[in-house]
Structures are given as C-alpha cells and as structure tokens.
N, C-alpha and C positions, 0 to 999 in steps of 0.2 A: 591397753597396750597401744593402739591406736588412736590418733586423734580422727573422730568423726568431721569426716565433711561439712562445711557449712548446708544446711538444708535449703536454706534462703537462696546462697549462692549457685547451690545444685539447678533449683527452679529457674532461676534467672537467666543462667544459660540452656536452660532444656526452652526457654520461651524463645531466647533469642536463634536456637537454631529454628524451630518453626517457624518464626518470623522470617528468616532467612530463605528459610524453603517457599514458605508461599513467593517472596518478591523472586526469587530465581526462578521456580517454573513458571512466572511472571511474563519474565523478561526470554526466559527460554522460548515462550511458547510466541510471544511475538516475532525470534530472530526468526523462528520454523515460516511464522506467516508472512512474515516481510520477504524473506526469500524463497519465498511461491509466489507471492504477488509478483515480484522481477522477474521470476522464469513466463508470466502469464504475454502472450502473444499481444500488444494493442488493436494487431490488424493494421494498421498503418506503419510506414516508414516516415519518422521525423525527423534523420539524420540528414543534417543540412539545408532545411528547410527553416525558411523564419517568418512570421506572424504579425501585421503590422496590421493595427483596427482604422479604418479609414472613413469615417462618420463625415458625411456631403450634408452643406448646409439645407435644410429640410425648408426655406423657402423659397431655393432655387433651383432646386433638385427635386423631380415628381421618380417614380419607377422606370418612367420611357424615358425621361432626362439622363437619371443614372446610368443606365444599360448602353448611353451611346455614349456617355463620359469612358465608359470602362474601355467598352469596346475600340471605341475610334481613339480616345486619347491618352488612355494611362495603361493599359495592356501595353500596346506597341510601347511605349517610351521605355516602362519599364524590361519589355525581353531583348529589347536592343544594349541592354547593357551588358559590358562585360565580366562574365562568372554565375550569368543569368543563365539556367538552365530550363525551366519551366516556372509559369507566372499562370496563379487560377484567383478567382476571388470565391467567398463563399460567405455565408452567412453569421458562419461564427468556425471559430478554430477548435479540433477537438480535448475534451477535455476540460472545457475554458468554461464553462456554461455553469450558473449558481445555481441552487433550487428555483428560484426566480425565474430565471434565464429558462430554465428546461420546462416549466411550466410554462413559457411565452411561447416555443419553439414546440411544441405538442400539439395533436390535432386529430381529432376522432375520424375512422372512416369505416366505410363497409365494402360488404362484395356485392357483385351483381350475382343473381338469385340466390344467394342465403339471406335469413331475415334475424335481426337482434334486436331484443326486447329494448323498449324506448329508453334513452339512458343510460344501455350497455353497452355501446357501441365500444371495438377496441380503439385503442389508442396509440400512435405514433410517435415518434421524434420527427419534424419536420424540417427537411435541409435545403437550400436552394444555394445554387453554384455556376461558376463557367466551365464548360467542358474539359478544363485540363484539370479541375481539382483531384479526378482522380489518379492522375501520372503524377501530380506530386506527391502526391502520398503513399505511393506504391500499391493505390487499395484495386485489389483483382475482382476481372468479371468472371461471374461463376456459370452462368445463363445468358441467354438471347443477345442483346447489342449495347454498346455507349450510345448515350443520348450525344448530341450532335449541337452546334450550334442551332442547325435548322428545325432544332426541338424544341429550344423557346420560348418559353412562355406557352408552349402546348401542352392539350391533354396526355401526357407520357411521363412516368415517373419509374423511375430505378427503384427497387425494392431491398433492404439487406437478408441475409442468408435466414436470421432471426423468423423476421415476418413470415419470408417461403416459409420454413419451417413449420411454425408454427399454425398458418391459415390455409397452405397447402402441401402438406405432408406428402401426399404421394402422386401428386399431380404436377404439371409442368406450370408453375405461375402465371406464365406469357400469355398462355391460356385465355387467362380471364382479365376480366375489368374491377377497378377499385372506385365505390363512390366515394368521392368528398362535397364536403357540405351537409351534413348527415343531419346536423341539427337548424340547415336554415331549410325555408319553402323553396330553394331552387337546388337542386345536387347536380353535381358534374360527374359524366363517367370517365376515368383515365385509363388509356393502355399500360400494360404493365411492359415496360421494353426489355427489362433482362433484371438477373440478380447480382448484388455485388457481397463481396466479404463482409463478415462481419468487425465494426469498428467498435473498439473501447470507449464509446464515443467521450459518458458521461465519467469516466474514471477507470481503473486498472481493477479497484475493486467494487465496481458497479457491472449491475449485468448486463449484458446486450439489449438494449431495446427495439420493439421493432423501427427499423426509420423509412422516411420516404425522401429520396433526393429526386430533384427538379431541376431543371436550366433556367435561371432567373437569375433578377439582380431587383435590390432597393439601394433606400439614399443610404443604410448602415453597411457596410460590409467588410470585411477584413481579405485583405490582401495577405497572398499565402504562395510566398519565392521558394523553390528552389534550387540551390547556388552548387557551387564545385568545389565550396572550401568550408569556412566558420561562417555562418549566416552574418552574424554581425556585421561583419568586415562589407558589407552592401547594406547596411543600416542607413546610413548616411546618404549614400549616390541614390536610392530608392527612394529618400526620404524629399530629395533636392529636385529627382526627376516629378514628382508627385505635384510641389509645391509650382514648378515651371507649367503642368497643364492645369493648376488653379490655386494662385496665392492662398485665398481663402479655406481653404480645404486644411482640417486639423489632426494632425496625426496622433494617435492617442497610444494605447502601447503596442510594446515593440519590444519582442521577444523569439527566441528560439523555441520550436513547435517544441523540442523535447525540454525543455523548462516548464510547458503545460505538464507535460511529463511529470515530470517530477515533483510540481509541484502537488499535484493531485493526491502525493502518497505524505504529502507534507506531515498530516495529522497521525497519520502511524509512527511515522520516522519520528516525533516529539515524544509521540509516548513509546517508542522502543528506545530512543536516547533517555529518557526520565528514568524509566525504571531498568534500564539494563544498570544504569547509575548506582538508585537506590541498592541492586540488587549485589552487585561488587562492594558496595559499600558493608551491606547487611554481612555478607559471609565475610569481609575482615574484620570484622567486630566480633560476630560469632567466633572466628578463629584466635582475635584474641583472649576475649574472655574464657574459650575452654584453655587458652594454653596459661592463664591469669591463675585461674581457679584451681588448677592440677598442678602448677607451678608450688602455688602457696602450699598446697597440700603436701607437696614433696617437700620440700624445704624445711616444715615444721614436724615430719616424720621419717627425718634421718635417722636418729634412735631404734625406730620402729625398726626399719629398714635394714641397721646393722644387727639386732637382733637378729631378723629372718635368716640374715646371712650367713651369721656366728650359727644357725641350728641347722644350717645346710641348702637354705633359698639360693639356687644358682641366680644369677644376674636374667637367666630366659623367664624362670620364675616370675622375678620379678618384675619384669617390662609387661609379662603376660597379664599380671594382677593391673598396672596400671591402667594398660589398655580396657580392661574389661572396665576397670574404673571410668575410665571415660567413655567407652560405650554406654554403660549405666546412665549416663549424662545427657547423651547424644542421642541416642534410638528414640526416646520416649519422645523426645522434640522433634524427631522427622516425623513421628505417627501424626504426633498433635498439627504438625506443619501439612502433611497430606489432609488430613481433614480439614485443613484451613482453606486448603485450595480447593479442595470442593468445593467448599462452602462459597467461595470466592469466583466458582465459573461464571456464575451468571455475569455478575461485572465486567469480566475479561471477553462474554463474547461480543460484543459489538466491534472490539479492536481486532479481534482474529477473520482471515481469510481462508475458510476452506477446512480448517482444523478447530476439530472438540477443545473447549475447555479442558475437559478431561482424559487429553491427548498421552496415550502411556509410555510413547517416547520420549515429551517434554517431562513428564513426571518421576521418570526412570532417571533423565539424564542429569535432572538438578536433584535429586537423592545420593546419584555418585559423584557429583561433582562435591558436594556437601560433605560427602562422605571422605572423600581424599583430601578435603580441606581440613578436618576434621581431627581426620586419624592424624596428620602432620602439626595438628597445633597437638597432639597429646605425647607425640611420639618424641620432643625433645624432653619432657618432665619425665616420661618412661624410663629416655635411655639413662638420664640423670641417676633416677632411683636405682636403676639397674647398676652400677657402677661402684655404690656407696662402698666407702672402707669401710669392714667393721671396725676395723679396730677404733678407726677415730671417732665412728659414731658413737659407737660405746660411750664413749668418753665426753659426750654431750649430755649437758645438766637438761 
C-alpha cells in the first residue's frame, strides 16, 4: 500500500546529517574559543600606540653607540612631534616574537640561596627597554619601584607577576637577588626593584611566561609611540624625523601594536572562517537532501495518502506520520554525528582555547541547531501530505 523508502537514499542522508554534526560542533566549538580568547585581558594597552623596527647599522653602532643615538638624538626629535604622546624603545614589540625570536630572547637564571640541579635552571623571557615603555603600554606596577633612567645598564631588573608568583609565592620578591649567568664561570647578582603586570607577551593564547625587563638598549630595537589619534597618521613624520638624525638608518616594519594583536589569533580566525564555512555549507545540503528525499517520497504516495484520508487520517495524522518519517532519518545520523565528534577531539584540541573537545554546550547547541534545520526541511513535504484530496488522489493510476 505504500511505497517503501529508498534504503540507499535513507543512509545517504542519515550520513550527511552526521557529517554535518561533526563540522558544526566544529565550527561551534571554535566560535565558543575564539570569543574567550577576545574577552582574555593582553595586559597591555595597544590603542594608539604604533610599532616601528628600527635596525642601526651594526658597523657603526656598538651598544654604548646606540644608547646615546636613542637617548640624545631620536627620543627627543621624535616626542617633540605633534600627537606625540609618549615615545619608549624596547627590544621587540609584544606579541611580534616567532619560535625563533622567543628562543633568542630566553635566558636561564637562579636565586641567591636556593640551589637547581645543573641544567634545570628556570627559564625567562628576557626584555630590555627605555623607561617609558611602560606608560605606553599602560602595563601597572604591582610591587616595589620603576627602574629609572639611572638604572641602566645596572644590576636591577623588574620581574612579571608570573615569575613572583611562581618563585616567591609567599614572600616579598624585592626581597631577594636573582643570578644571571647560571651557565657561564662568572654570574651576576641582580636586585629585584619591583613587580609589574602580567603581559600576553608571546600571544593571547600563550601563556604567561616568566619575564625579566631591564633598562638597556642595542643596535636592533623597535621604536614603540604613543599618539592621540590613528598611529598611522605619525607613520610618516616619525619615519622623516628618524631618517633627519641618520640617513643611513632603515626603517623595516611599521605597524599598529594592536595589529600584533590581531594578528597573533590570525591561525584561529582561518580555521574558525574554514570551517564555520564548511559547517553552513554541510547543514544546507543536509537540509536539502532530507527535504529531496521526503519530498520524492510524498509526491510518489499521494494515493497512499488519500487512502489514509478516505478511512479517516486527519491531516494532524498525517504530518505526524511524516514527521516521525523524517526523525527515522535524522536521529540515527546525529548519534552517528555525536560519536564522530568524539572521535574527532583529539584533532580539534590544539585549535581550542580553554574549552573540552567534548564541550556539552557546543555539543548540545549544534544537535538543536541541526535539529531545527531539520525538522523545517521535513515540515514543508509533511504539511504537503497532510493536505492531500482524497478524492483526487484516489484517482491517481
């Protein structure tokens, strides 16, 4: 009296909703991590601050050379400009740093009287800057003083919140002395002058490392403004006042600090653009094929239909029968979809931030999302059925 389902066809879409479930709670589970990443604090203020690498030719420039380039001729020129609000240099700009880079800027040390087994010493991010880097950056002291011009190239280094943390939990840092040089025959003991905030340094979804900052300068360093407007718009006039205290001198890039920003979460942001893609893609394809599949089935069981109706199937009946039809379709492919995405955490967590693969909010949300996509590809071949004349079905050979 019925025409059976195609079997083949039934499979086809029970795959493609699972297919559909795994890429959605995919792409679900990254929107959840990428907007945790953004709510996550840098520790710094980048707004209106800009970033320009300023590399001194290294046969004419020693460390002592550089320091008095900065100091006496390219600091002043540049805060004398106007929309110039604060001018620091530093080592490198945050965020900016490759595996490479972080590995160059690392540096073992110890404490005065605890002892670490040879080779374990902990390990640092090491920064070195002019005293204003930290007023441009808005990064707060947390402990003891700002190092000083008259710090300098002296035994004194600022500590981040990290390090305290970590090497003196419950004691006052200032306290004590840090050695560097751990691994040559001569070690230096430094005062610890105060604690500052912790920096995002190496990325938004990297974790704090311990750092040490210093008052120093070399021939590489990056010039780091902060202005009253769009950094850019002082691109140029910084770029001119630079070139006026040494032709020679090569400006390499030149960027807005929160473009480090941004770019840092670059590799997320591709794969939550790919697959939120593929994932929109997957469930209109899913929603077409069940409304394809239920369609043809209605279509070729009018007959059927006006029967039902001529022996008393109200039209609630029959949308009721459809629907359970296409649940029949649909449920077995979200199971099989759920267990895909199991199967499938491992891959997803190195992209996520902070949240389980097998997060039951993302899991839950791309099941009803699915599911409302779903129910609405079934619900216009339902209401179809539901409606049939008998009389005219009848009357179909």
């Amino acid at each position: 009296m019925s025409r059976p389902r195609s079997t083949l066809g039934s499979i086809l879409i029970a795959a493609e909703v699972a297919m559909a479930f795994v890429v959605l709670t995919g792409a679900t589970l990254l929107v959840r991590s990428f907007v945790g990443l953004l709510s996550e604090a840098p520790g710094f203020n980048a707004k209106g601050v800009l970033a320009m690498e300023v590399p001194m030719p290294s046969s004419r420039y020693d460390d002592n050379k550089s320091t008095q380039f900065w100091k006496t001729q390219l600091m002043p020129a540049v805060r004398a400009l106007p929309g110039v609000e604060v001018a620091a240099a530093a080592n490198c700009t945050p965020m900016s740093l490759s595996p490479t880079g972080r590995f160059r800027f690392a540096t073992r040390f110890g404490i005065e009287g605890r002892t670490f087994d040879p080779g374990r010493y902990p390990v640092a991010q090491y920064r070195w800057m002019s005293p204003d880097y930290f007023r441009v950056l808005d990064i707060p002291l947390k402990r003891g003083r700002w190092l000083t011009e008259a710090d300098r190239d002296q035994p004194r280094y600022l500590i981040n919140e990290t390090l305290a943390r970590q090497f003196f939990p419950r004691e006052d840092p200032t306290a004590h002395r840090l050695i560097m040089g751990v691994m040559d025959p001569h070690h230096d003991s430094i005062e610890i002058a105060g604690v500052v905030g912790d920096v995002r340094d190496l990325g938004l979804d990297e974790p704090v490392p311990p750092t040490l900052y210093m008052i120093s300068s070399s021939p590489r360093m990056t010039l780091l403004v902060k202005t009253a407007g769009d950094p850019m718009r002082l691109a140029a006039p910084i770029r001119d006042a630079i070139h006026r205290a040494d032709p020679e001198i090569a400006v390499l890039k030149t960027a807005p600090v929160a473009q480090y920003v941004a770019d840092s979460l670059a590799r997320r942001r591709f794969a939550l653009t790919l697959l939120a893609t593929f994932g929109g893609l997957a469930a209109l394809l899913t929603a077409a094929g069940v409304y394809g599949l239920l369609a043809y089935s209605v279509s070729g069981r009018a007959r059927e239909f006006g029967i039902r109706a001529a022996l008393g199937a109200t039209p609630a009946n029959l949308l009721r029968m459809i629907l359970r039809e296409g649940a029949a379709v649909t449920i077995p492919g979200l199971a099989v979809g759920i267990a895909g995405s199991l199967a499938c955490a491992r891959l997803m967590k190195g992209l996520l931030y902070r949240l389980s693969p097998m997060d039951p909010v993302s899991l839950a949300a791309s099941g009803v999302l699915l599911s409302i996509i779903t129910i609405l590809a079934v619900w216009l071949p339902a209401r179809r059925a539901a409606h049939v004349d008998p009389g005219a079905a009848l009357h179909i050979e």
